[in-house]
VOGU-3710 file (C-alpha; in Angstrom, 3 decimals, decimal comma):
1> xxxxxxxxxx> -173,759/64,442/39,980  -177,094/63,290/41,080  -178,978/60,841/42,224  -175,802/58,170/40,758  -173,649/59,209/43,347  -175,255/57,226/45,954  -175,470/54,007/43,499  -171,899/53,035/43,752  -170,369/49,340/43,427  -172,197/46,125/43,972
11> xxxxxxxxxx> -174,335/47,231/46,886  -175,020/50,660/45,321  -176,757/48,150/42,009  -178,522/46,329/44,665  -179,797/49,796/46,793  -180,441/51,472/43,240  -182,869/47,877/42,711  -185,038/47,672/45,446  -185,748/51,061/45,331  -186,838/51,125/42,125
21> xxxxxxxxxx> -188,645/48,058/42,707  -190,355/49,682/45,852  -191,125/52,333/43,040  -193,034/50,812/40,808  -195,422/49,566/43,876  -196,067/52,863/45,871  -196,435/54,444/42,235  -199,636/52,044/41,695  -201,548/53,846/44,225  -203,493/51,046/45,835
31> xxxxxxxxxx> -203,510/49,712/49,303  -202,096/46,002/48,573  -199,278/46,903/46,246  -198,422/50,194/48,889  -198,356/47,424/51,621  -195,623/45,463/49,685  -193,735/49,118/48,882  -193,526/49,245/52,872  -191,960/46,152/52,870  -189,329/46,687/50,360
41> xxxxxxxxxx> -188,869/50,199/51,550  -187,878/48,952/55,247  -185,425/46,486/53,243  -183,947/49,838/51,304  -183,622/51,392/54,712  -181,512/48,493/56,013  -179,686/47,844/53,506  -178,841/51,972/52,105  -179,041/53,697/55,289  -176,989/56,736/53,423
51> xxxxxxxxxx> -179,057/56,486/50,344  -182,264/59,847/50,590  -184,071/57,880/47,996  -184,933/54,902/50,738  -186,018/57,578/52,669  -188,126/59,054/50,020  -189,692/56,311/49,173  -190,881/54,991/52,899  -192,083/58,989/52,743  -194,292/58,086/49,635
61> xxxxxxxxxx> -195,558/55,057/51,509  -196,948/56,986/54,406  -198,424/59,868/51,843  -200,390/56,946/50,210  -201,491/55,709/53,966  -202,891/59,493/53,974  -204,729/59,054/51,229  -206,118/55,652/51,908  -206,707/56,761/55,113  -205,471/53,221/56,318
71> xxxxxxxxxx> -203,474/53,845/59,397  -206,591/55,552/61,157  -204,694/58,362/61,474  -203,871/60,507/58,562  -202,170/63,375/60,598  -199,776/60,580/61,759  -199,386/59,583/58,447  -198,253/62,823/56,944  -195,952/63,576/59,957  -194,076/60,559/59,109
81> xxxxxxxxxx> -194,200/61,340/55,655  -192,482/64,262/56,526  -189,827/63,431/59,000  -188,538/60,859/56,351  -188,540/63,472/53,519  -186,403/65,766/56,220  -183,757/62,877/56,868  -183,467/62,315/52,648  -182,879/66,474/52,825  -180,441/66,195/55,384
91> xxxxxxxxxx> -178,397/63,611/53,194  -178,161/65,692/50,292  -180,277/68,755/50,344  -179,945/69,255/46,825  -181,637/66,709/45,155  -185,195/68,082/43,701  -187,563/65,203/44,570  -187,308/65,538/48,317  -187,840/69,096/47,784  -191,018/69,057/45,749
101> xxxxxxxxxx> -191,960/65,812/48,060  -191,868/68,260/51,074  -193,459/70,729/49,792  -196,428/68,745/48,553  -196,811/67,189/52,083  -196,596/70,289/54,435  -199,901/71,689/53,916  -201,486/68,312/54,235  -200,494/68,417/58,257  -203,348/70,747/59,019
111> x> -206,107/67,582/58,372
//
């Protein structure tokens, strides 16, 4: 089924939205358009608590804050990272961006 499952009915549209919006920010790789991805992730969070891609996307947040190195601390950063890539897992542990998200982010906790 996918990552539609999640997406269901009115709410599901407006989840399936602000993620995607959130998306197309963290996905520019700067620091000003990653600061407005935070904001619409928290909003995802609220709104789709049951939803891994909110989750995901608050984890590709703190991965850019790694690499702007713009929370002074980039261990912190990738620990966070990972805890919200764990908690998209434990929602549906077979959906392959998580996956490849995690894996891309463990070896960065030895910084």
């Amino acid at each position: 089924m996918g990552y539609g499952k999640f997406y269901g009915g009115k709410q599901g549209l407006d989840c399936y939205l602000k993620i995607m919006e959130g998306n197309d920010l963290v996905f520019r790789r700067n620091p000003k358009d990653n600061n407005l991805a935070r904001r619409i992730a928290e909003e995802a969070l609220t709104m789709c608590p049951d939803v891994p891609m909110a989750y995901l996307l608050m984890a590709y947040v703190h991965s850019n804050d790694y690499w702007f190195d713009s929370t002074g601390s980039q261990l912190d950063s990738v620990e966070k990272a990972i805890e919200l890539v764990q908690k998209a897992l434990a929602l549906d542990d077979t959906l392959p961006r998580p996956i490849v998200s995690w894996l891309s982010l463990y070896p960065k906790k030895r910084v």
